[in-house]
C-alpha positions as CSV (number, residue, x, y, z in Angstrom):
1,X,37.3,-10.7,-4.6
2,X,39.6,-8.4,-5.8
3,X,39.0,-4.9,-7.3
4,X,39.5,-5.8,-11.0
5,X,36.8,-9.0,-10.5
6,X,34.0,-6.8,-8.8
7,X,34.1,-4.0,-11.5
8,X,33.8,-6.6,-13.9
9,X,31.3,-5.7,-16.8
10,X,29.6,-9.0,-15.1
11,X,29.2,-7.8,-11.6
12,X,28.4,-4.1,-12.6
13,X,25.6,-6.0,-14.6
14,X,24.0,-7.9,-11.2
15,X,23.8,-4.9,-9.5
16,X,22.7,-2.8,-11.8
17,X,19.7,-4.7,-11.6
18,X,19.9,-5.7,-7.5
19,X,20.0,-2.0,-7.3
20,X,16.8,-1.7,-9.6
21,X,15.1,-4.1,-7.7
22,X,15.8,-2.5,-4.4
23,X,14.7,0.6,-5.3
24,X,11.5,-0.9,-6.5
25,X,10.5,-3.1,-3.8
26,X,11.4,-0.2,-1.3
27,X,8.5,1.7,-3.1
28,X,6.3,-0.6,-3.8
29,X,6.5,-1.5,0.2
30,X,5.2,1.8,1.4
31,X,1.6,0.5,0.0
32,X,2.0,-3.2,2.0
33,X,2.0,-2.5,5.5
34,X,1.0,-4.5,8.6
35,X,0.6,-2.3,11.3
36,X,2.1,1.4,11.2
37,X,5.1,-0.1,9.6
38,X,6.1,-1.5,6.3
39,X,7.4,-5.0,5.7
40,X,10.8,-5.0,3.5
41,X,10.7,-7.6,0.3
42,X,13.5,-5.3,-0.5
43,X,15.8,-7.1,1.9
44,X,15.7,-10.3,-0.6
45,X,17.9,-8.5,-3.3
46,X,20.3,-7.0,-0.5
47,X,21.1,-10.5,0.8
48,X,21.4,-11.7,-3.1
49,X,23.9,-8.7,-4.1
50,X,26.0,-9.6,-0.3
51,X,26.3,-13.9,-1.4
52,X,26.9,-13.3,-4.7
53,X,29.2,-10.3,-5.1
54,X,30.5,-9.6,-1.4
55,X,30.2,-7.2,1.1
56,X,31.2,-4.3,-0.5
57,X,27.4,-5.0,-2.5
58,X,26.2,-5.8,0.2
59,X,26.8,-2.4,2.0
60,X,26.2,-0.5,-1.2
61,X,23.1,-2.0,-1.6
62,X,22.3,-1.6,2.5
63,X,23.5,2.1,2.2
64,X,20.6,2.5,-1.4
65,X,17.9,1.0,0.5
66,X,18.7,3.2,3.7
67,X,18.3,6.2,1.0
68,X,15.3,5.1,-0.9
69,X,13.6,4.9,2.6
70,X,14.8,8.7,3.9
71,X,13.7,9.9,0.1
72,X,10.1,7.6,0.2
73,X,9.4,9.6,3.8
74,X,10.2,13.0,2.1
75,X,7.8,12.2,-1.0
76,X,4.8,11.4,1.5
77,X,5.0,7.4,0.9
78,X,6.2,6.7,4.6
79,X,4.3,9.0,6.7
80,X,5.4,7.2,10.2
81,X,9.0,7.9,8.6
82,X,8.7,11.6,8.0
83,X,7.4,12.5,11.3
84,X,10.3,10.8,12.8
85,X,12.7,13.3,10.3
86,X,10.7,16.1,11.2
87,X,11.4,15.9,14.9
88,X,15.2,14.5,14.9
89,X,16.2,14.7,11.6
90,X,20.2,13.7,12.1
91,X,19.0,10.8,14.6
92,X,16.1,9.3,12.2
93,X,18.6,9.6,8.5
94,X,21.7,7.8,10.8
95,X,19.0,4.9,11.8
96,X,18.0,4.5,8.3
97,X,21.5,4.5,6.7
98,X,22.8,2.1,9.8
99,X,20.4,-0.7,9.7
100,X,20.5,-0.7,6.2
101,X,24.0,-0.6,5.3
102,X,24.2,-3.6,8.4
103,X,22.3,-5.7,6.8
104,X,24.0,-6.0,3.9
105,X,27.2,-6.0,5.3
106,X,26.3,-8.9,8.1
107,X,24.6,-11.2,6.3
108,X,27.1,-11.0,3.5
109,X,30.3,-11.8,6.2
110,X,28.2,-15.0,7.7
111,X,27.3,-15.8,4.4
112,X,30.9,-16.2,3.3
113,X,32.3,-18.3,6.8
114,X,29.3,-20.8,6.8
115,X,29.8,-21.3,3.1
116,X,33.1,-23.3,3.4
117,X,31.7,-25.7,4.9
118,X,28.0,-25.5,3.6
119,X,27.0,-23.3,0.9
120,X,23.0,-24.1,0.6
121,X,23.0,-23.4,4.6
122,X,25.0,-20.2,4.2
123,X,22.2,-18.7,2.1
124,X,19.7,-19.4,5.0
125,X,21.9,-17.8,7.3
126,X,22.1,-14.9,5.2
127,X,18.6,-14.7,4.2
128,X,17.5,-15.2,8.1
129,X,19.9,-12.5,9.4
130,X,19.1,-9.6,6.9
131,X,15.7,-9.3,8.6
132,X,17.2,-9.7,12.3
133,X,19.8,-7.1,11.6
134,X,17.2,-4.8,10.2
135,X,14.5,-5.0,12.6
136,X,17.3,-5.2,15.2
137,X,19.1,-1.7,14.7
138,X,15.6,-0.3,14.8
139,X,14.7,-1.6,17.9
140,X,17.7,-0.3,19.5
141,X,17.5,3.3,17.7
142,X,13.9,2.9,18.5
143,X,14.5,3.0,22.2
144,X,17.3,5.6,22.1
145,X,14.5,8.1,21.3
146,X,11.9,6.1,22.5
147,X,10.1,9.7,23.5
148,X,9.6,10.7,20.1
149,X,8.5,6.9,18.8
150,X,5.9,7.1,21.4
151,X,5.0,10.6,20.7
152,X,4.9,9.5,16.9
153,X,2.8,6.1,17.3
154,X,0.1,8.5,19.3
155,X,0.0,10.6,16.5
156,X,-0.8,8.0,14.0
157,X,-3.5,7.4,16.1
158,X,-2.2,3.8,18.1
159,X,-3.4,3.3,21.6
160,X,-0.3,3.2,24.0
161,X,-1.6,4.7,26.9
162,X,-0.6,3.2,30.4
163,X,1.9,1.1,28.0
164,X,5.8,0.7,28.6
165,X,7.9,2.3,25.7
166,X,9.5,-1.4,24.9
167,X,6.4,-2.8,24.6
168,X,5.4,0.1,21.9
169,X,8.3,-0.8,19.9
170,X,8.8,-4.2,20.2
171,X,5.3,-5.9,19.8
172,X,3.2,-2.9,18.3
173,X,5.9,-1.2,16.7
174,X,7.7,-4.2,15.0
175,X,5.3,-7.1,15.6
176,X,4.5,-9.2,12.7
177,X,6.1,-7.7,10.6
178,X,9.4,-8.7,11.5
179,X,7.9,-12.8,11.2
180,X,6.5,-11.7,7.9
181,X,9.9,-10.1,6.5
182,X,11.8,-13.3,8.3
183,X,9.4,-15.9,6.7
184,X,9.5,-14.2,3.5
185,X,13.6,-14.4,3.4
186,X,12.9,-18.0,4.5
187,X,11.3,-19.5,1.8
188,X,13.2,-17.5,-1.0
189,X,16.6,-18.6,0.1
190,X,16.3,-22.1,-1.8
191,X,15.5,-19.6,-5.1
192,X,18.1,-17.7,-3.7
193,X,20.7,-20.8,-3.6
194,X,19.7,-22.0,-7.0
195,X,20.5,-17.9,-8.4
196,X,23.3,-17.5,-6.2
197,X,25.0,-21.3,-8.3
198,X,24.1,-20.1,-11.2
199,X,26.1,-17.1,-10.9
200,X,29.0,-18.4,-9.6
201,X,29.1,-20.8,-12.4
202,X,28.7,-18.3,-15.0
203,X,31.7,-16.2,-13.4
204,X,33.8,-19.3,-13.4
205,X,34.1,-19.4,-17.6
């Protein structure tokens, strides 16, 4: 896509409103949790903005949803969040903006190779990969201070005695709410394929 295309009026439009929605499921998340941590519906219009505009939306919707998250802890709506930026402030804000700018950005690169040859199985891929790419990083940032995630979960009050650090983060930490957020992407891809088609159509007049 070249520059002129993507600052269409039409493309501004879209994400405009994947932006919107983004900002609003990020917000609206911080009051459905399983667990200590929230599960992300706000991954749905991230994958959308990547298939149907490109990476470039794709990161700068990744990169908004990293924000919302960092601004959300400082507001008091992500407690488990705050107490992370409170302790390592540079480490924490990196994680947040890296996962999410990732899974745009992923998603929205396999999206565009499986599509040549299948497009309805590209948007599964894309929708399946958002949540592995998120919950992913996190793991991995998890562990690199996995001292102050451990410190953090005792805080909130989670029983990790005697309890290895991976396991903390891995099955308490991340859980079932990475099947939820997965599951979730799953069954909205087909609505996903169907937008994603009508779209492309439109853009083709």
């Amino acid at each position: 896509m070249n520059e002129k295309r993507f600052f269409s009026t039409k493309n501004i439009t879209y994400l405009a409103v994947l932006l919107a929605l983004v900002i609003l499921f990020q917000v609206l998340s911080g009051f459905m949790k399983i667990g200590t941590t929230t599960f992300c519906l706000v991954l749905i219009p991230i994958v959308l903005g990547g298939v149907m505009l490109g990476v470039r939306a794709g990161a700068f919707l990744g990169f908004a949803f990293g924000v919302v998250v960092i601004v959300d802890a400082l507001c008091g709506l992500d407690p488990f969040t705050l107490y992370m930026l409170n302790d390592s402030p540079v480490f924490a804000v990196l994680l947040c903006l890296v996962k999410g700018v990732a899974a745009g950005v992923v998603p929205a690169l396999l999206y565009k190779a499986v599509a040549k040859k299948n497009e309805r199985a590209a948007v599964f891929v894309a929708a399946a990969l958002a949540p592995i790419v998120n919950t992913g990083i996190f793991i991995v940032g998890a562990l690199m201070m996995s001292g102050l995630f451990m410190e953090t979960m005792a805080a909130f009050g989670v029983e990790i005695s005697g309890l290895s650090p991976f396991y903390v983060i891995v099955v308490i930490g991340v859980g079932i709410n990475f099947f939820v957020e997965l599951a979730l992407n799953l069954v909205l891809a087909p609505t996903m394929h169907t937008v994603v088609k009508v779209v492309s159509r439109r853009n083709s007049k």
